[in-house]
C-alpha positions as CSV (number, residue, x, y, z in Angstrom):
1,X,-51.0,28.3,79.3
2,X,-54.2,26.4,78.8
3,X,-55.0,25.7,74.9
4,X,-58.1,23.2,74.8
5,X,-56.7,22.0,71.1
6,X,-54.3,20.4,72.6
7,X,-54.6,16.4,71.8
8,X,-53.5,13.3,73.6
9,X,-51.1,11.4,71.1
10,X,-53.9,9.0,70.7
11,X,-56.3,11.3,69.8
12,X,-53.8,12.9,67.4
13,X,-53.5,9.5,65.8
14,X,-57.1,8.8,65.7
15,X,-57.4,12.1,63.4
16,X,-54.1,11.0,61.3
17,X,-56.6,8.1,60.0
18,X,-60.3,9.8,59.9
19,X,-60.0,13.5,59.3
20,X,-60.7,14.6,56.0
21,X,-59.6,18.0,56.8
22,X,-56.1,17.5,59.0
23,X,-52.5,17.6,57.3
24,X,-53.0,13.8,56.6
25,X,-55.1,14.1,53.6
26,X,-52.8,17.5,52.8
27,X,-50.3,15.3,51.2
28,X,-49.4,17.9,48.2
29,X,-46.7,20.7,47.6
30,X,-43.6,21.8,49.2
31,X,-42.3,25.0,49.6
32,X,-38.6,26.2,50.4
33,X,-37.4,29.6,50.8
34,X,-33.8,31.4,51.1
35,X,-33.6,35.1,52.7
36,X,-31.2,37.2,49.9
37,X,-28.4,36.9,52.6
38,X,-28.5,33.2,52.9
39,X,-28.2,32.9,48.9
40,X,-24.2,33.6,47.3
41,X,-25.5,35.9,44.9
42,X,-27.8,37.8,47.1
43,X,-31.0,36.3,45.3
44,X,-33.9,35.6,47.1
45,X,-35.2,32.2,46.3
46,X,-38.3,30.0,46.6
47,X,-39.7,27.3,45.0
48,X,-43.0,25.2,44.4
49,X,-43.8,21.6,43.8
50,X,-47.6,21.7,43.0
51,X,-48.3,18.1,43.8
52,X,-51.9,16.2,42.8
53,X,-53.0,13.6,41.5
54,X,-54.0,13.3,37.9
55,X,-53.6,17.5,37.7
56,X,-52.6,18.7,33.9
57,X,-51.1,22.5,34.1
58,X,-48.9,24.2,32.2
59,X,-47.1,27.4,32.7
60,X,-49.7,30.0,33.6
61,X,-49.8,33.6,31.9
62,X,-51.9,36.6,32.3
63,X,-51.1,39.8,30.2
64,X,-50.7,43.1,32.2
65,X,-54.2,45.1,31.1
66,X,-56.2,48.1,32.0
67,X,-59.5,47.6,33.0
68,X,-62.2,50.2,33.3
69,X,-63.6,51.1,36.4
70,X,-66.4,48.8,38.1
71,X,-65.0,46.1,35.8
72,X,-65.8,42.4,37.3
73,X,-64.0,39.5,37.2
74,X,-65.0,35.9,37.5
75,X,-63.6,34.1,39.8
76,X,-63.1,30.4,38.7
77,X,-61.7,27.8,41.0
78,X,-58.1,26.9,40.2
79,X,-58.5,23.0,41.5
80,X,-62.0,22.8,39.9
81,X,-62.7,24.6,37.2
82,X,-65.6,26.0,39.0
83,X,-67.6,29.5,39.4
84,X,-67.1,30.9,42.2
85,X,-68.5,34.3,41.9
86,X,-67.5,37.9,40.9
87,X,-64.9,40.7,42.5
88,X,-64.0,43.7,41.3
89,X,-61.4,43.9,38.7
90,X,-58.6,46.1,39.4
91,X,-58.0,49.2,37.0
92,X,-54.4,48.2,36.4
93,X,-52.9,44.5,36.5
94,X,-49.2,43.6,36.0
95,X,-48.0,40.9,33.5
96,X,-47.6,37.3,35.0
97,X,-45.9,34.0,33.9
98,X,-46.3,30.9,36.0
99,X,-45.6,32.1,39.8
100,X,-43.9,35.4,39.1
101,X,-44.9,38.7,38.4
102,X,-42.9,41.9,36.3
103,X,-42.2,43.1,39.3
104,X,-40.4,39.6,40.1
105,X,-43.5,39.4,42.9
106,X,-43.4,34.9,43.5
107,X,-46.1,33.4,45.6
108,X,-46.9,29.5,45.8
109,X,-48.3,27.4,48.8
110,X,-48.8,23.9,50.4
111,X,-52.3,23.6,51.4
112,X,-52.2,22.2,55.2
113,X,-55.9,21.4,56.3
114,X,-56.9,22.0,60.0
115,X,-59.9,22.1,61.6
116,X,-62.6,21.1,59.2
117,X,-65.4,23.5,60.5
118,X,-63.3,26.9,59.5
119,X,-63.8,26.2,55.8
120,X,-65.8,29.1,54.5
121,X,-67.9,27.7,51.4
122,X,-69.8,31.0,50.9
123,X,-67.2,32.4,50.0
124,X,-66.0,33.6,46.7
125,X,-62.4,33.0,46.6
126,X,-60.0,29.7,46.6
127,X,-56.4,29.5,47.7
128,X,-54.8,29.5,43.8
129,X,-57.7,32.5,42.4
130,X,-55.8,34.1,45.4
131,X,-52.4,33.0,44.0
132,X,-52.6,34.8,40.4
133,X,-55.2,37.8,41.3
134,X,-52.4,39.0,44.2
135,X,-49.6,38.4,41.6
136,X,-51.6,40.6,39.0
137,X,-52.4,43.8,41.3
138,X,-49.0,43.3,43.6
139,X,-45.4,45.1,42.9
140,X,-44.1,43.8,46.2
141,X,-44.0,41.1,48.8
142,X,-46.0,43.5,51.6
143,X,-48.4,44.9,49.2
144,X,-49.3,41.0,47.8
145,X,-49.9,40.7,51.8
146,X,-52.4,43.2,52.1
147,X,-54.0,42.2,48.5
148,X,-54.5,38.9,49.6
149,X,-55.9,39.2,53.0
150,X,-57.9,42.5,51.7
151,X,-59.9,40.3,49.3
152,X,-60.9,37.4,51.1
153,X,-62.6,39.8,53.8
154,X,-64.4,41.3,51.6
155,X,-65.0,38.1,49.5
156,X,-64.6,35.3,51.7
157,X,-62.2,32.3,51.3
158,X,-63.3,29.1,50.7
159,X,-60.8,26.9,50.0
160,X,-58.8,24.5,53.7
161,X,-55.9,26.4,55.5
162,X,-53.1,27.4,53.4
163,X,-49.5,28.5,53.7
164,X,-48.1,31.1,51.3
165,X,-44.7,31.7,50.3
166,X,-44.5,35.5,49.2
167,X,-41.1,36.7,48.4
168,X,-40.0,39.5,46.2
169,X,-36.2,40.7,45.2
170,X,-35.7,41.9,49.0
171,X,-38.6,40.3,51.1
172,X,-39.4,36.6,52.1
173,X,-42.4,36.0,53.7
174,X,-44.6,32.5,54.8
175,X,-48.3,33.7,55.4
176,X,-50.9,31.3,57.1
177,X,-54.8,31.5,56.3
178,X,-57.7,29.7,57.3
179,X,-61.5,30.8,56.9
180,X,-63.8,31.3,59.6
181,X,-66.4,29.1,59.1
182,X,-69.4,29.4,56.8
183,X,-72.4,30.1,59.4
184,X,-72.2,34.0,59.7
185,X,-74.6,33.7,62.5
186,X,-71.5,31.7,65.0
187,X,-69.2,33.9,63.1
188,X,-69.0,37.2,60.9
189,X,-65.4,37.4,60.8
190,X,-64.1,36.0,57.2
191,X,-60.7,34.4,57.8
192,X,-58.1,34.7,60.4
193,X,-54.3,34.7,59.3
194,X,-50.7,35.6,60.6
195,X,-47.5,36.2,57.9
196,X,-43.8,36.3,59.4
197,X,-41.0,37.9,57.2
198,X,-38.2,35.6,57.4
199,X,-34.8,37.1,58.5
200,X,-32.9,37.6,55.2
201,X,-29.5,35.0,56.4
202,X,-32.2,32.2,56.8
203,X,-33.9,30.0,55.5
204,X,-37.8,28.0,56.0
205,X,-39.8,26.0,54.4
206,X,-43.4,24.5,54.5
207,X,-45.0,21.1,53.0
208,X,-48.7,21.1,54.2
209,X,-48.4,21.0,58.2
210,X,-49.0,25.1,59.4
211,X,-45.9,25.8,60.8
212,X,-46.3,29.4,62.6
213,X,-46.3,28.5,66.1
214,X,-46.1,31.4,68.8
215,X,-45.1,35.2,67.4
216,X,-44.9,38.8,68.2
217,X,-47.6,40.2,68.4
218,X,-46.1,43.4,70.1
219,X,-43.7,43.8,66.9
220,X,-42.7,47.2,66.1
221,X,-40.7,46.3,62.7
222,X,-43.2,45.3,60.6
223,X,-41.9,42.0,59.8
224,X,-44.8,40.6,61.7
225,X,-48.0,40.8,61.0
226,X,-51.7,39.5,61.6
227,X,-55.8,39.4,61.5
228,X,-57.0,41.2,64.4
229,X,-59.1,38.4,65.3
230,X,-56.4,35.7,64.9
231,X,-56.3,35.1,68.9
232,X,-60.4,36.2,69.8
233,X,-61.5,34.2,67.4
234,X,-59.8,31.2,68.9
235,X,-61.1,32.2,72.0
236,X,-65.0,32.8,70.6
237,X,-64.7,29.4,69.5
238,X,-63.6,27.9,72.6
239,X,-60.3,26.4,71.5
240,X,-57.9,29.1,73.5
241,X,-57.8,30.4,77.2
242,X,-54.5,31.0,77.8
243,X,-52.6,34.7,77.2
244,X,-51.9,36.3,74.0
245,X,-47.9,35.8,74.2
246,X,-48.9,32.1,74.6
247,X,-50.7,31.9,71.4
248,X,-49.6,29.3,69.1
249,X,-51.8,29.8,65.6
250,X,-50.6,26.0,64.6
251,X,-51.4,24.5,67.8
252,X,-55.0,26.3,67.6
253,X,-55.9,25.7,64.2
254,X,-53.6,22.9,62.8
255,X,-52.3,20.7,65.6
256,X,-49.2,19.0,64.2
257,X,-50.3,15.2,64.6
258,X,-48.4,12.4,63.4
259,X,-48.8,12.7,59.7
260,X,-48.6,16.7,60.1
261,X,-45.2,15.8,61.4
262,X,-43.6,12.6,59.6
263,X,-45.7,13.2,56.2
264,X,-45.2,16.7,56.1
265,X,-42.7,18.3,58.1
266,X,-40.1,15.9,57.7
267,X,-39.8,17.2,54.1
268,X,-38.8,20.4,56.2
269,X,-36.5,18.8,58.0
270,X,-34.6,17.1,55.3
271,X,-34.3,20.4,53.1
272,X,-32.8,21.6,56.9
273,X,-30.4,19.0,57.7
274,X,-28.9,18.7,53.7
275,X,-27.8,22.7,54.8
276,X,-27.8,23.5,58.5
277,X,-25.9,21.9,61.4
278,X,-27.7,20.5,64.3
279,X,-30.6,18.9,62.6
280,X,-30.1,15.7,64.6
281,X,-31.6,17.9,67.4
282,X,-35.6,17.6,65.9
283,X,-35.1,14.2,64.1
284,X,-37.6,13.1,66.7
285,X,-39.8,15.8,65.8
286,X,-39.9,14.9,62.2
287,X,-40.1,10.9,63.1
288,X,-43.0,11.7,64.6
289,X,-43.7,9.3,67.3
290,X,-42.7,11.3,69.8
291,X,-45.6,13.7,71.7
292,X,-43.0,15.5,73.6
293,X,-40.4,16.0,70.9
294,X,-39.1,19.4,70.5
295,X,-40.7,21.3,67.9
296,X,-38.9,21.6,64.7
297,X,-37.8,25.7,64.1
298,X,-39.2,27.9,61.3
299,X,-36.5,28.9,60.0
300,X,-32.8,28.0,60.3
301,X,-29.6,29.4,59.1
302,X,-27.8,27.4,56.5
303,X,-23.9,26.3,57.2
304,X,-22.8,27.7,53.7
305,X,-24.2,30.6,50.9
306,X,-26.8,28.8,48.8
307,X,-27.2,28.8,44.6
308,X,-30.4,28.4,42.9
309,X,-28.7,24.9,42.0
310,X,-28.4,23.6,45.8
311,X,-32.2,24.1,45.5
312,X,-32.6,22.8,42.8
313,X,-31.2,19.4,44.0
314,X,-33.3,20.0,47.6
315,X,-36.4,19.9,45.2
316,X,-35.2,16.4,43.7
317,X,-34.6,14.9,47.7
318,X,-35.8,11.7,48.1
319,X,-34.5,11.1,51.9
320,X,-31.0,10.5,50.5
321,X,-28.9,9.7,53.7
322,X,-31.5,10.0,56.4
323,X,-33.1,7.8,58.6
324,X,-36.6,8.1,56.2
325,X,-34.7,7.0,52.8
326,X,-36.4,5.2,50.3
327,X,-33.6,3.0,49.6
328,X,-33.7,1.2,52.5
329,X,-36.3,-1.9,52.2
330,X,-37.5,-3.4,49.2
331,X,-40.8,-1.0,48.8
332,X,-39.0,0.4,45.4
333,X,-39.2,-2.9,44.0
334,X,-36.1,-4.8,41.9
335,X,-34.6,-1.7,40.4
336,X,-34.5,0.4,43.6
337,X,-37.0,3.5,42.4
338,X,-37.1,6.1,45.5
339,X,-40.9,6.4,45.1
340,X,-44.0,4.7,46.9
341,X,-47.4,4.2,44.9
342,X,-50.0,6.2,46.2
343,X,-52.3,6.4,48.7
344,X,-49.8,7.3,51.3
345,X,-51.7,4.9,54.0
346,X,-52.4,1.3,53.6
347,X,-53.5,-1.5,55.5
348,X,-52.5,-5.4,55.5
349,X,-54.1,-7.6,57.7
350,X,-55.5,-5.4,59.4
351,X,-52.7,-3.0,60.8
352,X,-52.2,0.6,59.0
353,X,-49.2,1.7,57.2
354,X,-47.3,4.6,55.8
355,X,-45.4,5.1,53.5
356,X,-42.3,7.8,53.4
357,X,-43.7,11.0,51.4
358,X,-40.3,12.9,50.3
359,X,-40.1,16.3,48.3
360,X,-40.0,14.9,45.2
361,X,-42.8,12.9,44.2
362,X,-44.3,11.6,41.1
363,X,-47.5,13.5,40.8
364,X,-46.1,16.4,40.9
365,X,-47.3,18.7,37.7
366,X,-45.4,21.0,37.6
367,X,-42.1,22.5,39.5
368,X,-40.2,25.5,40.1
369,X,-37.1,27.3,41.8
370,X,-37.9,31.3,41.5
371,X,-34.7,33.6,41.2
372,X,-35.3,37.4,42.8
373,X,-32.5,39.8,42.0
374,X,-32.8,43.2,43.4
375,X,-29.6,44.8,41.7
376,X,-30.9,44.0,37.9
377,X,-33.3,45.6,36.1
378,X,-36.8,43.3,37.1
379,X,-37.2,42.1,33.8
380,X,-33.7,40.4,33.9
381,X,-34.1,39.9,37.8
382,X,-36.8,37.9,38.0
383,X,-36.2,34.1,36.6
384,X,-38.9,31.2,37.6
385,X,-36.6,28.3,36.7
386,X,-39.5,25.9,35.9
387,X,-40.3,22.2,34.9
388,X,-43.4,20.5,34.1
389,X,-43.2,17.6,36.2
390,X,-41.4,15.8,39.3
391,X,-38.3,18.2,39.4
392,X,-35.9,15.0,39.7
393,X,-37.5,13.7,36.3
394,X,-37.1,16.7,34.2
395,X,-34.6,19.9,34.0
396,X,-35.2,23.7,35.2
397,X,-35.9,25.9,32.2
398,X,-35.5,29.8,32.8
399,X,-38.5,31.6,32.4
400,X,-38.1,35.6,32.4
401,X,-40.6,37.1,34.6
402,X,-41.0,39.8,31.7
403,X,-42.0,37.4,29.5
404,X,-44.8,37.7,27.4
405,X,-46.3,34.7,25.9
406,X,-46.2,31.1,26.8
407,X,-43.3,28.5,25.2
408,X,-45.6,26.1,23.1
409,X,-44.9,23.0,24.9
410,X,-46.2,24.7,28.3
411,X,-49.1,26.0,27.0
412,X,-52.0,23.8,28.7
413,X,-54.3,25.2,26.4
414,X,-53.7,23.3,22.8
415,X,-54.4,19.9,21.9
416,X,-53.7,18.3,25.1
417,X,-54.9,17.5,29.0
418,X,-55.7,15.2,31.6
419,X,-57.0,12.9,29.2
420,X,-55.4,13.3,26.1
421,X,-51.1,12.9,24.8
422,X,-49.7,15.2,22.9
423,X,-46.2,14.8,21.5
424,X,-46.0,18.7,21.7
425,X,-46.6,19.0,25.5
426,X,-44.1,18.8,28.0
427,X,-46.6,17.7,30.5
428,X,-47.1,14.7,28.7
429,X,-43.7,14.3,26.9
430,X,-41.4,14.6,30.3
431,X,-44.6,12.2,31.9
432,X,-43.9,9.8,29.2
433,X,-39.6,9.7,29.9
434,X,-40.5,9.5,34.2
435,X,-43.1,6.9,33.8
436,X,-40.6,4.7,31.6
437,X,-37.8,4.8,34.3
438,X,-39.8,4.9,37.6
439,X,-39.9,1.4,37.7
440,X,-36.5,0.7,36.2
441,X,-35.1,3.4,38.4
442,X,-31.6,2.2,39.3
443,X,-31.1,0.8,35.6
444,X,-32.5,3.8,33.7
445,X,-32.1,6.8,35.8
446,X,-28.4,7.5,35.2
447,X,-29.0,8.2,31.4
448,X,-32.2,10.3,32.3
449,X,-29.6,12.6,34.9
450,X,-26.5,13.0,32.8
451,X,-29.1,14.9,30.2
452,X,-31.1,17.0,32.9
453,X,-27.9,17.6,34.6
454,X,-26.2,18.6,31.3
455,X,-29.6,20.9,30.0
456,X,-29.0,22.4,33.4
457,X,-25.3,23.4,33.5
458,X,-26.2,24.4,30.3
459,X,-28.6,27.2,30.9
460,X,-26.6,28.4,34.0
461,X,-23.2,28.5,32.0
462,X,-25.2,30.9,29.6
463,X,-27.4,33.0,32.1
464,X,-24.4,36.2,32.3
465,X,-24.2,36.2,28.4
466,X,-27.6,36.2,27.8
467,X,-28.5,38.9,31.1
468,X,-25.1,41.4,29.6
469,X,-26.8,41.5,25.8
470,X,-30.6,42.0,27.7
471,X,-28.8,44.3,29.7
472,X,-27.8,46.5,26.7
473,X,-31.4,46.5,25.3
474,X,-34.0,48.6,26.9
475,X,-38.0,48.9,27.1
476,X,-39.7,46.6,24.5
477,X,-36.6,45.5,22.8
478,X,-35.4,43.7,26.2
479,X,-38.7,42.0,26.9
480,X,-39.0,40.4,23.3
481,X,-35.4,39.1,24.0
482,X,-35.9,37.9,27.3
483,X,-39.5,36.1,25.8
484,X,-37.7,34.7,23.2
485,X,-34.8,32.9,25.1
486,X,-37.1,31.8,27.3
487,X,-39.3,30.2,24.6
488,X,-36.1,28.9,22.7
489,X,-34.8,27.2,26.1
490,X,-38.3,25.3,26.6
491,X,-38.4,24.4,22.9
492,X,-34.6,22.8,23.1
493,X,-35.4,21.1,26.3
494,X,-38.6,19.1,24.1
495,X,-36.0,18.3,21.6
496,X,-33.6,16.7,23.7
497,X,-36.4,14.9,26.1
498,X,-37.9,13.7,23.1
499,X,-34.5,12.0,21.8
500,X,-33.9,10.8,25.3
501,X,-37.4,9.3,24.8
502,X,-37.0,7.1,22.2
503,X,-32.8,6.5,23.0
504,X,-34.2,4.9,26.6
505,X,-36.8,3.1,24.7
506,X,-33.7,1.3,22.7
507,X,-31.5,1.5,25.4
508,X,-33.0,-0.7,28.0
509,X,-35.6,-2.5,25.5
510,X,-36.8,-5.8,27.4
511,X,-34.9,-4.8,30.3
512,X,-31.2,-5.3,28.7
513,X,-28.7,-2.7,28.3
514,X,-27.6,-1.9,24.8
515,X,-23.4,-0.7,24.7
516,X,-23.1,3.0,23.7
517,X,-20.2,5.6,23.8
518,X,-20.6,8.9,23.0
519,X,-24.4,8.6,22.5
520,X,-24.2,6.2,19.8
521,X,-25.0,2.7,19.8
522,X,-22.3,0.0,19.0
523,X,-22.6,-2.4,16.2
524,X,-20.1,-5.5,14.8
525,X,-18.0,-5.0,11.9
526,X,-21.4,-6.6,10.2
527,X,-23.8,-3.8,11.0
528,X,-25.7,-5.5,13.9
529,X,-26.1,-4.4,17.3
530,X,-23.2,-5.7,19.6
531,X,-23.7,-8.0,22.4
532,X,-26.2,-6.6,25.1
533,X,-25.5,-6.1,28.9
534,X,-28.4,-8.6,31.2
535,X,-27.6,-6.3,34.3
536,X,-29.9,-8.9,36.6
537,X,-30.4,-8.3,40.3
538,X,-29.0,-5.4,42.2
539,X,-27.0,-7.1,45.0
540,X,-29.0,-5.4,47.8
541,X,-32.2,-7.2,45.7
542,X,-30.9,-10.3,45.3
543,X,-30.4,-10.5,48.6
544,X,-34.0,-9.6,49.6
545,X,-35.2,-12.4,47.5
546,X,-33.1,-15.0,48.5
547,X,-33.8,-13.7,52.4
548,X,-37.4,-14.4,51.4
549,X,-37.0,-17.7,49.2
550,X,-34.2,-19.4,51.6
551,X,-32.7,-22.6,49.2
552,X,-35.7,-22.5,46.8
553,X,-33.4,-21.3,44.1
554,X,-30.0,-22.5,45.0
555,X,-28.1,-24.2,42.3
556,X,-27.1,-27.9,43.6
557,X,-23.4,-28.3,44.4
């Protein structure tokens, strides 16, 4: 096999620091996914960290509709806000809150980059238009497939190459697009892609490094499929001579470079090693530093059955017990926070640095953990347990996939965005509660977790009672249930963050501890607060300071 892509290490660092376009700028989203026989319920499961900087969203919803034929629809760029153009409107679209359809149809992505001359910007259509439109005319996995890659041929797609998780309550699928270039005179092919169905007893993820490698493209099942041009175009452009079966779409159009690998895929590799044996085995691939490390697998089957709570806590991973954890040196300053401040690169004296970039991250806007259940009715099936910021900050609410309007405090529409607070959106209220104990992490956190962790035993203690009585209901009756629970739950959750606000702002006022029990502070036999709690230095703090002060602050003897 010849593949001209194919970059020295040096050369692969060289575009870790100056590519605009490769996985190192890609530093947002993650994306894991569960086949229904890797799950204990049979669910199939995936989830989405939409992770940007400065990016105000709320739950999304568009109503199902009829529309009358030649209807057009503007197409307006979910990053930017801006036009885009027109497509045709389909005659019928399907009701769709956040990431999930009625028909329990999920689909989220992690953008990934690659080569910078296949972005298309004539064309009409960006990566999240794509999201929603497919969720709005798709009833399954296959048919959001052939939506998808339908429209940006006729439309063109202009957004950097993209991986798509598209799952539905007995499909899941990872899809990989990339335009092909805007000069239709080189090229008048629109985008080239390739989507793998994942076995059902495994499970994959992506976090912006294109992980389809080599595939079948002799496959007779149909759980493989691909643009006809996805090798000649590769070819046409110069960047392939070897045979199809050699054909590697990542290596072609997204060579995993060092960031691709230790940014990126790493986050892959932790969400595999906290489930599946053997991970030890591509620790140098996710390190990094390694050109001839063996590539990490797409998928992988996990040791044990897997709840939509294991997931849960895989979307809150910060490294915990690896050789990339963020509790290691003294980067999360005197109370031990697991995060970096952003950029991910920096430079002191002149040498570049990284910093560790794990799944959950503080600018992510919003999170979820979608729940596909083939054997229930789809309006109780599908459940898009969903929070509006860093999923370690804040709890999953359940969101019924039939539900038709949005719980006020994620509607991104009233009284609140980027720029302006609002006591009445979660955005901002679960924003305000993470940016208090980020920096008093080690000191503030455990308060913060016993309520998330209690708000989310809650729901799942309460999910069977709530599906039997929905369950008993039928047509609209069902839906307004379903609509209201799931308003109710997102309305309780602001009422308790909201207390947790202002109990840590008392709490840990002036960096003290205040005695409680039960939730309720202690005061003397005279009313007054009781003696406070000066926790000082972590240990492993104190020592880091007195490693870099030597005697300066030793008491005499």
């Amino acid at each position: 096999m010849v593949e001209t892509i194919k970059l020295s290490f040096v050369s692969a660092l060289v575009l870790f620091f100056l590519s605009p376009f490769t996985a190192s700028n890609a530093d947002a989203c993650t994306n894991f996914i569960v086949g229904k026989q890797a799950s204990k319920d049979g669910s199939v499961i995936c989830t989405y960290n939409a992770d940007d900087y400065g990016m105000f969203i709320g739950l999304a919803h568009y109503p199902s509709a009829r529309h009358q034929k030649g209807e057009m629809r503007k197409v307006i760029n979910w990053d930017t806000h801006a036009y885009g153009g027109e497509i045709l409107e389909a005659e019928e679209t399907y009701n769709v809150i956040g990431n999930i359809n009625e028909w329990q149809v999920t689909i989220g992505e992690t953008t990934f980059g690659g080569r910078e001359e296949m972005v298309d910007t004539t064309g009409i259509i960006d990566y999240g238009s794509l999201i929603y439109i497919a969720l709005q005319r798709s009833k399954t996995a296959r048919e959001a497939i052939q939506v998808m890659t339908s429209l940006v041929e006729q439309y063109g797609y202009n957004s950097e190459g993209e991986t798509f998780t598209i799952c539905d309550p007995n499909e899941a699928w990872i899809m990989e697009m990339m335009g092909c270039g805007s000069d239709r005179k080189v090229s008048k092919e629109r985008t080239v892609w390739v989507a793998l169905r994942i076995p059902d007893d495994a499970i994959c993820g992506h976090a912006n490094q294109s992980r389809i490698s080599r595939f079948d493209m002799k496959d007779k099942s149909g759980n493989v499929l691909f643009s006809k041009n996805v090798v000649s175009y590769a070819r046409k452009m110069g960047w392939f001579d070897g045979k199809d079966a050699d054909f590697s779409f990542c290596n072609t159009y997204a060579f995993p470079d060092f960031s691709g690998r230790r940014i990126c895929d790493a986050r892959v590799w932790s969400f595999f090693n906290r489930y599946a044996d053997g991970m030890d085995r591509y620790l140098p691939w996710a390190e990094g530093h390694d050109p001839q490390a063996e590539p990490m697998p797409l998928w992988v089957k996990p040791n044990r059955k897997l709840t939509v709570a294991d997931i849960e806590t895989a979307m809150r991973d910060h490294y915990e017990g690896t050789p990339f954890s963020l509790d290691q040196d003294m980067g999360g300053g005197i109370w031990e926070m697991p995060y970096r401040p952003t950029p991910l690169y920096f430079e002191v004296d002149g040498k570049k640095y990284f910093n560790e970039r794990p799944t959950s991250t503080q600018q992510t806007s919003f999170s979820y953990v979608a729940q596909m259940r083939s054997w229930l009715p789809r309006e109780i099936g599908g459940v898009l347990w969903f929070g509006n910021d860093d999923g370690n900050m804040v709890p999953y609410t359940p969101v019924y996939c039939c539900a038709t309007a949005v719980p006020q405090p994620y509607d991104d529409t009233k009284d609140a965005d980027a720029l302006t607070f609002s006591m009445d959106n979660a955005y901002w209220v679960q924003n305000w509660v993470s940016n208090m104990v980020y920096p008093r992490y080690s000191l503030m956190f455990p308060l913060l977790q016993q309520v998330r962790d209690s708000l989310d035993q809650s729901y799942f203690k309460a999910q069977k009672e709530v599906e039997d009585k929905a369950l008993l209901l039928s047509g609209n009756a069902r839906i307004d249930y379903l609509t209201a629970y799931t308003a109710s739950k997102a309305n309780e959750m602001m009422d308790e963050w909201k207390k947790l606000a202002f109990h840590l702002i008392v709490k840990y006022n002036d960096m003290i501890n205040k005695p409680e029990e039960n939730g309720v502070f202690l005061r003397t036999p005279e009313g007054i607060g009781t003696r406070v709690v000066r926790p000082g230095y972590p240990k492993r703090y104190g020592r880091y300071l007195i490693q870099q002060t030597g005697s300066k602050f030793e008491l005499p003897q």
